[in-house]
LUMFI-218991 format. One record per residue (C-alpha): x negated, z, y; residue in three letters. Coordinates in nm, 2 decimals, always signed. Example, Ala and Ser with C-alpha at 12.3 -4.5 7.8 and 13.67 -1.06 7.14 Angstrom:
<margus>
> x,z,y,code
> -1.23,+0.78,-0.45,ala
> -1.37,+0.71,-0.11,ser
</margus>
This chain:
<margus>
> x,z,y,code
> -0.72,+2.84,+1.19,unk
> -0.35,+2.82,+1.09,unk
> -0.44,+2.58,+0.85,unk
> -0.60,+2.88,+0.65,unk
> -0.31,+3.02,+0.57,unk
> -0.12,+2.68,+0.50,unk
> -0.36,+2.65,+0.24,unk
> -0.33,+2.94,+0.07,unk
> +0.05,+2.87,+0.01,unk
> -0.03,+2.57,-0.23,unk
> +0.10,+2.58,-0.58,unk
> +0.09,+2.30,-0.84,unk
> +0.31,+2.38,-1.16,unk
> +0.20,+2.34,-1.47,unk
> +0.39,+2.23,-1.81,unk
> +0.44,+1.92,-1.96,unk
> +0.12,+1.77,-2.09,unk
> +0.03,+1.54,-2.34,unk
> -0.25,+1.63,-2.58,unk
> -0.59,+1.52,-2.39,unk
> -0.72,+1.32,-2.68,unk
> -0.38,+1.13,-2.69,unk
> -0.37,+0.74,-2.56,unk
> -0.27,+0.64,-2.25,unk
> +0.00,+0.46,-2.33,unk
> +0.09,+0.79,-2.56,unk
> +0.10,+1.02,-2.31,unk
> +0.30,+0.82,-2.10,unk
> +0.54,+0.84,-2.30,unk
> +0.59,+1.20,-2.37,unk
> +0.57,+1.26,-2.04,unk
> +0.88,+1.00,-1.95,unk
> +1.07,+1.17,-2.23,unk
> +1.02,+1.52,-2.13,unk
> +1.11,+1.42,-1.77,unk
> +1.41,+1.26,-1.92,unk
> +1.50,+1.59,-2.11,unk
> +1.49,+1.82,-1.84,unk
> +1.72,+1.62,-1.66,unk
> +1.97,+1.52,-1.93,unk
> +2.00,+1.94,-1.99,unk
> +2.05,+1.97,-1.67,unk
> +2.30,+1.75,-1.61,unk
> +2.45,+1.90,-1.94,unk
> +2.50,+2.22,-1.77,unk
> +2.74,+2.05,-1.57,unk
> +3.13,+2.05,-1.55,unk
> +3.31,+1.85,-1.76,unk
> +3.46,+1.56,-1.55,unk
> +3.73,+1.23,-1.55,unk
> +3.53,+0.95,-1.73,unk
> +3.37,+0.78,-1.43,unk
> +3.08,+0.57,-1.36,unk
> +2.83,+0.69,-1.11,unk
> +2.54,+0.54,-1.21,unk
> +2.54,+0.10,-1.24,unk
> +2.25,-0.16,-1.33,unk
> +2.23,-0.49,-1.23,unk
> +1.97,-0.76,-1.28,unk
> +1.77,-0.82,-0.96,unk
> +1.54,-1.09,-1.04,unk
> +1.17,-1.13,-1.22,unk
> +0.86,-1.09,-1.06,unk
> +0.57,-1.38,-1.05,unk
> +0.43,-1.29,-1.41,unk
> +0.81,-1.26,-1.56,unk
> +0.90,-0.91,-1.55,unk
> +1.22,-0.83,-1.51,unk
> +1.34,-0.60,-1.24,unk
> +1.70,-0.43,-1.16,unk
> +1.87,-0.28,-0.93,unk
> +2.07,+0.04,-0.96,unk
> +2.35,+0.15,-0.75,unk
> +2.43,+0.56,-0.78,unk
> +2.71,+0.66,-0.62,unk
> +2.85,+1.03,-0.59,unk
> +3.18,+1.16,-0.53,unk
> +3.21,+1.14,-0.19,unk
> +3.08,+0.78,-0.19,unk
> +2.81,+0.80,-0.05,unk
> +2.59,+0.49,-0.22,unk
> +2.19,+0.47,-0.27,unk
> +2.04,+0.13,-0.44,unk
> +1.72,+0.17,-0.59,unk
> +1.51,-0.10,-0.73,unk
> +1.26,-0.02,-1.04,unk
> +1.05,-0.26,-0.85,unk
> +0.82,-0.06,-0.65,unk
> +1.06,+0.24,-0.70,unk
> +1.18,+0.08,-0.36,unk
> +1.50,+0.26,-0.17,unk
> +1.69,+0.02,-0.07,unk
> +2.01,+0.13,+0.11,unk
> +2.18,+0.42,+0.17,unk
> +2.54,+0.47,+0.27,unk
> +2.64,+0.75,+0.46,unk
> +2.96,+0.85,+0.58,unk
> +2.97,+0.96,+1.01,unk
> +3.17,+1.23,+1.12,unk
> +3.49,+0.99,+1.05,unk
> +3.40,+0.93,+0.71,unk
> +3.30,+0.56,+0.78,unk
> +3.02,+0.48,+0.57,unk
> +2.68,+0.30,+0.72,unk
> +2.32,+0.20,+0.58,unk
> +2.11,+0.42,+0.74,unk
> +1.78,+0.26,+0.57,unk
> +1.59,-0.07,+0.68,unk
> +1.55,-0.27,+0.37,unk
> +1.59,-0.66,+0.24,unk
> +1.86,-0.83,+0.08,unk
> +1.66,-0.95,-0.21,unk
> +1.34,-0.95,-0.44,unk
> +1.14,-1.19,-0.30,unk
> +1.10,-1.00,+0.04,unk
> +1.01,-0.70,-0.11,unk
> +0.71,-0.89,-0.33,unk
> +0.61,-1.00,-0.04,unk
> +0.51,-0.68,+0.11,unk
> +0.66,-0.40,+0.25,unk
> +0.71,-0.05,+0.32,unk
> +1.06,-0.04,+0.43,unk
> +1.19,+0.27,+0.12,unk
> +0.89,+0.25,-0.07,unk
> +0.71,+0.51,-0.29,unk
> +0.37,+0.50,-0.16,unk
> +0.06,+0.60,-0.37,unk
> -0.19,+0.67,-0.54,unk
> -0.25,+0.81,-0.15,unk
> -0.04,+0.78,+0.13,unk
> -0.19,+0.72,+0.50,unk
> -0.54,+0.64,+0.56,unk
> -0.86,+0.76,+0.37,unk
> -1.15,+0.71,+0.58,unk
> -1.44,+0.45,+0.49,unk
> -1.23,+0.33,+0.17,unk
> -1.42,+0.64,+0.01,unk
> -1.42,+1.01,-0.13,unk
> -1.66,+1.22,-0.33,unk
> -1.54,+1.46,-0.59,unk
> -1.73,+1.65,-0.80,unk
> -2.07,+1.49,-0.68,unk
> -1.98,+1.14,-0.80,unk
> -1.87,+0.90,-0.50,unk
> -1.54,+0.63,-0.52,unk
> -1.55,+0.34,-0.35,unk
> -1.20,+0.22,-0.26,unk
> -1.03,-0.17,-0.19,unk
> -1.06,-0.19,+0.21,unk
> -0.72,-0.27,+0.37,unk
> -0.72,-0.12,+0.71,unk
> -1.02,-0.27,+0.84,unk
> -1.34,-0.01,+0.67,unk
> -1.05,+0.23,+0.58,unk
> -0.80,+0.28,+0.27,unk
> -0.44,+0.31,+0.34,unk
> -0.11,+0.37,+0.15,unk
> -0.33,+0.33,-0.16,unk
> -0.47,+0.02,-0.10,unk
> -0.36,-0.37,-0.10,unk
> -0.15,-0.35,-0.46,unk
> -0.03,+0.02,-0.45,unk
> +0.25,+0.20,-0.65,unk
> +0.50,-0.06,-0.47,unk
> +0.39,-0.35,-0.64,unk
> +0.45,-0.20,-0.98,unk
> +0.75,-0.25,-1.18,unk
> +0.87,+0.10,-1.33,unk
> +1.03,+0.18,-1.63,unk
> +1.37,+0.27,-1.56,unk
> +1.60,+0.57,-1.68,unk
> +1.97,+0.64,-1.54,unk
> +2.15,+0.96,-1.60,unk
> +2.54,+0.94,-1.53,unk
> +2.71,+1.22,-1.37,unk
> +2.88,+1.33,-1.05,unk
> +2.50,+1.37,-0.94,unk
> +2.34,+1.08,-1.09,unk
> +1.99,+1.05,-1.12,unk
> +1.72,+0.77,-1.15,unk
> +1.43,+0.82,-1.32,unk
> +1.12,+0.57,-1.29,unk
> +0.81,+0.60,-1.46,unk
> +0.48,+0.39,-1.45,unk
> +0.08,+0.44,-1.55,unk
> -0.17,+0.36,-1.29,unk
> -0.52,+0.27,-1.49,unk
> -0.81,+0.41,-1.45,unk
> -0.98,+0.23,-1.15,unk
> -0.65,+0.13,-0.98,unk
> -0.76,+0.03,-0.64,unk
> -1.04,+0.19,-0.74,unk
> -0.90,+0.49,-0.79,unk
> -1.03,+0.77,-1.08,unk
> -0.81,+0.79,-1.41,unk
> -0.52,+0.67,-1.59,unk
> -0.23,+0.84,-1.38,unk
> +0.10,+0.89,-1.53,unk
> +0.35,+0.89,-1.27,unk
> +0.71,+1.00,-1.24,unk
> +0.93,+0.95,-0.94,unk
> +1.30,+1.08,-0.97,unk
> +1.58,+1.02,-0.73,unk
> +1.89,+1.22,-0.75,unk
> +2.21,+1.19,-0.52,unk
> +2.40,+1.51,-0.55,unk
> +2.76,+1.58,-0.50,unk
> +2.59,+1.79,-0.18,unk
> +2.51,+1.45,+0.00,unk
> +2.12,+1.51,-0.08,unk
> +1.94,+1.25,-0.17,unk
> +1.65,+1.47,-0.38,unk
> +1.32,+1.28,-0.46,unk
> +1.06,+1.42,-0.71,unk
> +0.68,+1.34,-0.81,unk
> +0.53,+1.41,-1.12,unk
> +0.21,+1.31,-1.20,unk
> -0.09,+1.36,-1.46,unk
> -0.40,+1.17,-1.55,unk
> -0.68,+1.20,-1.79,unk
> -1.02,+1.25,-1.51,unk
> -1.04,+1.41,-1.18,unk
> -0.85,+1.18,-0.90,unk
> -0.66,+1.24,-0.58,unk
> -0.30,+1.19,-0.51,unk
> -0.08,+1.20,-0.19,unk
> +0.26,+1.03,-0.26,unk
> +0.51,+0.95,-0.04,unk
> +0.87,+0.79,+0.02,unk
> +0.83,+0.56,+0.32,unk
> +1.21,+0.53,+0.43,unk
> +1.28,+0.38,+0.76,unk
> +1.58,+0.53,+0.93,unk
> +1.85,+0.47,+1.22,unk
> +2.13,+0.69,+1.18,unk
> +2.35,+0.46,+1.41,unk
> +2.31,+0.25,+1.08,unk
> +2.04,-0.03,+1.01,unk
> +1.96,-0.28,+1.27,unk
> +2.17,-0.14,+1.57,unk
> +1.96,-0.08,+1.81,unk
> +1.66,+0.16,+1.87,unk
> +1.63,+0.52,+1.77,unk
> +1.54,+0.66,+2.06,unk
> +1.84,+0.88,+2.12,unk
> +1.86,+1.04,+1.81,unk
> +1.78,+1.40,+1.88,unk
> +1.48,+1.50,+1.67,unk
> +1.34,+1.93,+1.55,unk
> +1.05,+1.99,+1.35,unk
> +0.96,+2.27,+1.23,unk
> +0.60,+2.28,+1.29,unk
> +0.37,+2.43,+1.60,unk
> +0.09,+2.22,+1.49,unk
> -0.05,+1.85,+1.41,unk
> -0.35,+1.71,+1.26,unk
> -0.48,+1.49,+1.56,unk
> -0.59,+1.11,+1.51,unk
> -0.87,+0.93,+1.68,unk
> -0.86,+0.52,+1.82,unk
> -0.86,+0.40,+1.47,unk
> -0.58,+0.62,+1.42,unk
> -0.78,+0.85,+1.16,unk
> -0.73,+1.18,+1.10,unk
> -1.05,+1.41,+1.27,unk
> -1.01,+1.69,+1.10,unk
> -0.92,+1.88,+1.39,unk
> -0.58,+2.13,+1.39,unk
> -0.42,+2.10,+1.76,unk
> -0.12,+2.31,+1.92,unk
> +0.22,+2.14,+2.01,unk
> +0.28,+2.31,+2.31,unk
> +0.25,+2.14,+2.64,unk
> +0.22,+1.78,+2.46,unk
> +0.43,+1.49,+2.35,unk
> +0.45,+1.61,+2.01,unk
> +0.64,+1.94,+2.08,unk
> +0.95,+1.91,+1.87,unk
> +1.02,+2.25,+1.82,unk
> +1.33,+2.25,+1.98,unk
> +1.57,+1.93,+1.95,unk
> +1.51,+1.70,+2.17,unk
> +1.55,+1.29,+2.22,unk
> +1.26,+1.11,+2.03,unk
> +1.23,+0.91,+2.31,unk
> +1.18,+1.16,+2.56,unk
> +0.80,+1.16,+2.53,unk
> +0.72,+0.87,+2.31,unk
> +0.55,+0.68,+2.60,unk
> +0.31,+0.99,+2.74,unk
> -0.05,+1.05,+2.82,unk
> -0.14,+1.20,+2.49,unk
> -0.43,+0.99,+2.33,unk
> -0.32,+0.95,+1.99,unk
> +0.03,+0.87,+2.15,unk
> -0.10,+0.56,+2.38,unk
> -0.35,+0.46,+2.14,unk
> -0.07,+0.35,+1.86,unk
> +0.16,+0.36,+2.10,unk
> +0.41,+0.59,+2.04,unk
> +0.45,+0.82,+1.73,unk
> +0.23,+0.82,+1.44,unk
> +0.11,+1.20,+1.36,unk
> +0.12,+1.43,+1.08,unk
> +0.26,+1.78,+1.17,unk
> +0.17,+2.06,+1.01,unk
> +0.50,+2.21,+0.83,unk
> +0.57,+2.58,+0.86,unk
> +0.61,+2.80,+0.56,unk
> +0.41,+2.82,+0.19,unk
> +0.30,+2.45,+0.03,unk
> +0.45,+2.44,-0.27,unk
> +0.80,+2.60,-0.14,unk
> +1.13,+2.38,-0.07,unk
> +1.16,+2.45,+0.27,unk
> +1.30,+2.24,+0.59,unk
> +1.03,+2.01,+0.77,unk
> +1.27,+1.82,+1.01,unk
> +1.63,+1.79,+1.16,unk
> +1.78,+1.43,+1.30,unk
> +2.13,+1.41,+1.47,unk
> +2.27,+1.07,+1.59,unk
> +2.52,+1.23,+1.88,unk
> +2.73,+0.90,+1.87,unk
> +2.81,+0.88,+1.48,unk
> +2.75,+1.28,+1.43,unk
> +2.54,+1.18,+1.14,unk
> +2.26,+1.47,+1.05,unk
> +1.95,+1.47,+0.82,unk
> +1.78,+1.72,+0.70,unk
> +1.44,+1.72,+0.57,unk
> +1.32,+1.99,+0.32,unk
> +0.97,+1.93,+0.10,unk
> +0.73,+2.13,-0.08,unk
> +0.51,+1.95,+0.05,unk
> +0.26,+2.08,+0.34,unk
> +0.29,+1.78,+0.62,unk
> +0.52,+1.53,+0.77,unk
> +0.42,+1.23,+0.94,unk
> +0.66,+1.11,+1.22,unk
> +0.61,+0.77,+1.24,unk
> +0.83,+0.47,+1.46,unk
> +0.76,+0.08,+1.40,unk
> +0.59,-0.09,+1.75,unk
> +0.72,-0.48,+1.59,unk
> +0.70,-0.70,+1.93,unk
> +0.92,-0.95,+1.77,unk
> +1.24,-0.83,+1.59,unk
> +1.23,-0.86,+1.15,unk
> +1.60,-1.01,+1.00,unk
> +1.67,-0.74,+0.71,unk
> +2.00,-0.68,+0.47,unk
> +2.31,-0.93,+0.62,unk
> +2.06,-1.09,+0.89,unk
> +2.06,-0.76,+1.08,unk
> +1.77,-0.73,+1.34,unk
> +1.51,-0.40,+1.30,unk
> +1.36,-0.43,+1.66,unk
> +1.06,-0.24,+1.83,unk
> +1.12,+0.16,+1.77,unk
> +1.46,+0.06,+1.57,unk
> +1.39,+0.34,+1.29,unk
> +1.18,+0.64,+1.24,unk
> +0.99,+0.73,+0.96,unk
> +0.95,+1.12,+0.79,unk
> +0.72,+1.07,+0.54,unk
> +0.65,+1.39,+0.38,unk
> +0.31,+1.43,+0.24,unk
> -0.01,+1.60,+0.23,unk
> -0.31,+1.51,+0.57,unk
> -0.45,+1.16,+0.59,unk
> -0.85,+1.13,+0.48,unk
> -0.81,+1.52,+0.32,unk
> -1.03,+1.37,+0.04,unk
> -1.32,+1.40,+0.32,unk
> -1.17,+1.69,+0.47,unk
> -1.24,+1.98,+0.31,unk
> -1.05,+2.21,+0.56,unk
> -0.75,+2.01,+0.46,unk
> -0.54,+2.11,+0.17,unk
> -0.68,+1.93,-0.17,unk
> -0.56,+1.65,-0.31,unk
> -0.72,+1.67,-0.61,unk
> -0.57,+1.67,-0.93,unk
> -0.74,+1.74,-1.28,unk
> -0.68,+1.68,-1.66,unk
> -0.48,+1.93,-1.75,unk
> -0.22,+1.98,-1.49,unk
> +0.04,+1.83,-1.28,unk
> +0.17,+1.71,-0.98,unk
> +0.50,+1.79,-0.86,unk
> +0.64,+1.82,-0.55,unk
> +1.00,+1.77,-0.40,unk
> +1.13,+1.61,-0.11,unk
> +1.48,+1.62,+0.01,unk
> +1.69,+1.42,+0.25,unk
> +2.01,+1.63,+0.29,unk
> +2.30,+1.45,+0.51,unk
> +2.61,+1.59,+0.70,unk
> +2.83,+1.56,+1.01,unk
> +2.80,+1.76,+1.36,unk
> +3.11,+1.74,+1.61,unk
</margus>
C-alpha cells in the first residue's frame, strides 16, 4: 500500500530531556525553559529593530477553581493580529489583510471566557489524541487502556476534559515575529491516558504572514499522542456566510475511509473518481453533497487525507483561496494527515460581535496523524516513549491572489 512508504518517512527528533528519575513537576520545567531558550536565541539572531511592542497580555478572566487566565494579542509588522488565550491554548482570532489590505477575522471563536469553558473546539489545541479512538481503548506493549467514553463507545479529541480545558503556563517573546509559548503537564491517567506528559505548544506569527504552530511533548511511560489545532475558518471573514466557494487543493491522492459511526476502518482508498478528489483546486462545495458513503453518512466532509511527501518533513498539505477577498492559505505540516472537516449546525451559533457561524460557514484543516491508529497497526504509530520527544510543525501561511 502507499501507506508503506508514508510510514517509512516518519521521524521524531530527539533532544531535550529531563533526567528520567527527575519529578514531574521537575521535568516540566526544564523542558519549558529549554523551549524558552531556543526561541529567545532565535529571536536573538534577529535584526535589531525601533523599540516596538508586538507582543501584549491582558487579563481574561478566572476559571471556576480561580485560576487566572489571559489573553495575548501578537501582532507583526504588517498587522496582521492573532489573540491566543493560555486557556486551552485556544486561537482566538486572526486578522488578515485581503488583497486591499483590509484586515478580517478569518477564525470562528467567542468573545469571552465563559463560552470557551463551556466547551468548544472553535481554535483549540486538541489532545492527548485528536479524532476518534475506537471502543475508548488501545493496547500497547501487552497491557490494555481503558479510555473516558465521549462519542458514544468511542474516544474523541482526547476525551470529555482534554488539553482545552487546561490552563497553560504562559511565555511571550517580543519581536517583529513574536511568539507564544504555552506549556502544561497532563498526569499520568489523564482521561485515562498512560504517563505524565509534558507538553509544549508554541505559536509564532512571522513577519512572513505565517502563523507557525509547534508541539513538543515528553512523558515518563509509554502513551500515544495525536495533537492538533482545531481552527475553524472562512476566509470571507468570520460569520459571513458559508464556505462553499472557497476554492480548495490538497495535496494528497489518498484518504483513510470512515464507516457509519464515522470511524476510521483501516482501509487506504484512491481519490480519483470520488467526492474527495482535491487534487486540483476546485469549489468545496462542488461535491460536498455526493453519493460517497462516508460523505452522506456525516454529511458532507469529515475525512483524513493522506498527505504526500516524508512524515516528519515541512511540506504543503493544503491550498484555500477566497476569489472575492483574494485571501490565500497555505497549509504546510510535518505531520502525515489532514482531516478536512465542515460544521453541519442546523441552527446558526452567535460568536465574536454577535456574528452568526451557520451550517458549512467554516472549514476545518486539522493536521494530524489517522483516527483509531492506536488499533491500527498499518497506520503510522502514535506512540511515544520515555526517552524521546514529540515535535511536529504545522503552518498556516497567508497571502493575496489577484
Amino acid at each position: 500500500m502507499k501507506i508503506i512508504a508514508l510510514m517509512a518517512g516518519l521521524a521524531l527528533a530527539a533532544g531535550w530531556l529531563a533526567p528520567a528519575q527527575a519529578r514531574t513537576h521537575h521535568r516540566a520545567a526544564q523542558a519549558h525553559k529549554t523551549a524558552v531558550r531556543s526561541h529567545k536565541e532565535a529571536h536573538k539572531a534577529m535584526p535589531a529593530r525601533p523599540a516596538a511592542t508586538y507582543i501584549e497580555k491582558a487579563p481574561w478572566g478566572e476559571t471556576a477553581d480561580h485560576q487566572k487566565v489571559d489573553l495575548y494579542t501578537l501582532t507583526n509588522k504588517n498587522g496582521m493580529r492573532a489573540r491566543i488565550t493560555n486557556y486551552g491554548a485556544f486561537l482566538v482570532s486572526l486578522e488578515v489583510p485581503d488583497r486591499t489590505g483590509k484586515l478580517a477575522d478569518v477564525v470562528l471563536g467567542y468573545d469571552n471566557l465563559k463560552d470557551y469553558a463551556a466547551g468548544t473546539t472553535y481554535g483549540a489545541v486538541i489532545g492527548r489524541f485528536a479524532n476518534r479512538i475506537g471502543g475508548a481503548q488501545f493496547t500497547l506493549d501487552g497491557k490494555t487502556w481503558h479510555l473516558k467514553a465521549n462519542a458514544g463507545p468511542n474516544n474523541i479529541h482526547g476525551g470529555p476534559v482534554g488539553f482545552s480545558y487546561h490552563v497553560y503556563n504562559a511565555t511571550p517573546l517580543d519581536s517583529p515575529s513574536p511568539a507564544l509559548i504555552l506549556q502544561m503537564v497532563s498526569p499520568d491517567g489523564d482521561q485515562g491516558f498512560p504517563g505524565n506528559l509534558n507538553f509544549t505548544v508554541t505559536y509564532t506569527l512571522t513577519a512572513g504572514n505565517v502563523l507557525r504552530i509547534e508541539y513538543r511533548a515528553t512523558t515518563d511511560k509509554p502513551t500515544v499522542l495525536n495533537p492538533t489545532n482545531h481552527s475553524y475558518f472562512n476566509l470571507k471573514g468570520a460569520g459571513n456566510g458559508d464556505v462553499l466557494n472557497h476554492r480548495l487543493q490538497v495535496f494528497s491522492d489518498a484518504v483513510t475511509p470512515t464507516d457509519a459511526n464515522h470511524m476510521a476502518t483501516g482501509e487506504v482508498m484512491k481519490v480519483s473518481g470520488t467526492g474527495f478528489d482535491f487534487t486540483k483546486p476546485k469549489a468545496i462545495g462542488k461535491d460536498i453533497n455526493g453519493p460517497d458513503p462516508a460523505i452522506v453518512a456525516t454529511p458532507g466532509y469529515d475525512i483524513n487525507f493522506i498527505v504526500k511527501g516524508p512524515m516528519g518533513k515541512l511540506r504543503e498539505a493544503a491550498r484555500v483561496t477566497e476569489p472575492d477577498s483574494g485571501r490565500v492559505m497555505d497549509v504546510w505540516t510535518t505531520q502525515p494527515g489532514i482531516q478536512l472537516y465542515l460544521p453541519n449546525n442546523d441552527k446558526p451559533i452567535t460568536g465574536k460581535g454577535g456574528a452568526q457561524y451557520i451550517k458549512r460557514g467554516a472549514f476545518c484543516l486539522e493536521t494530524q496523524h489517522f483516527a483509531n491508529a492506536p488499533n491500527i497497526p498499518a497506520f503510522p504509530s502514535t506512540e511515544l516513549k520515555p526517552g524521546k520527544i514529540f515535535y511536529q510543525v504545522t503552518e498556516f501561511r497567508f497571502s493575496t491572489a489577484k
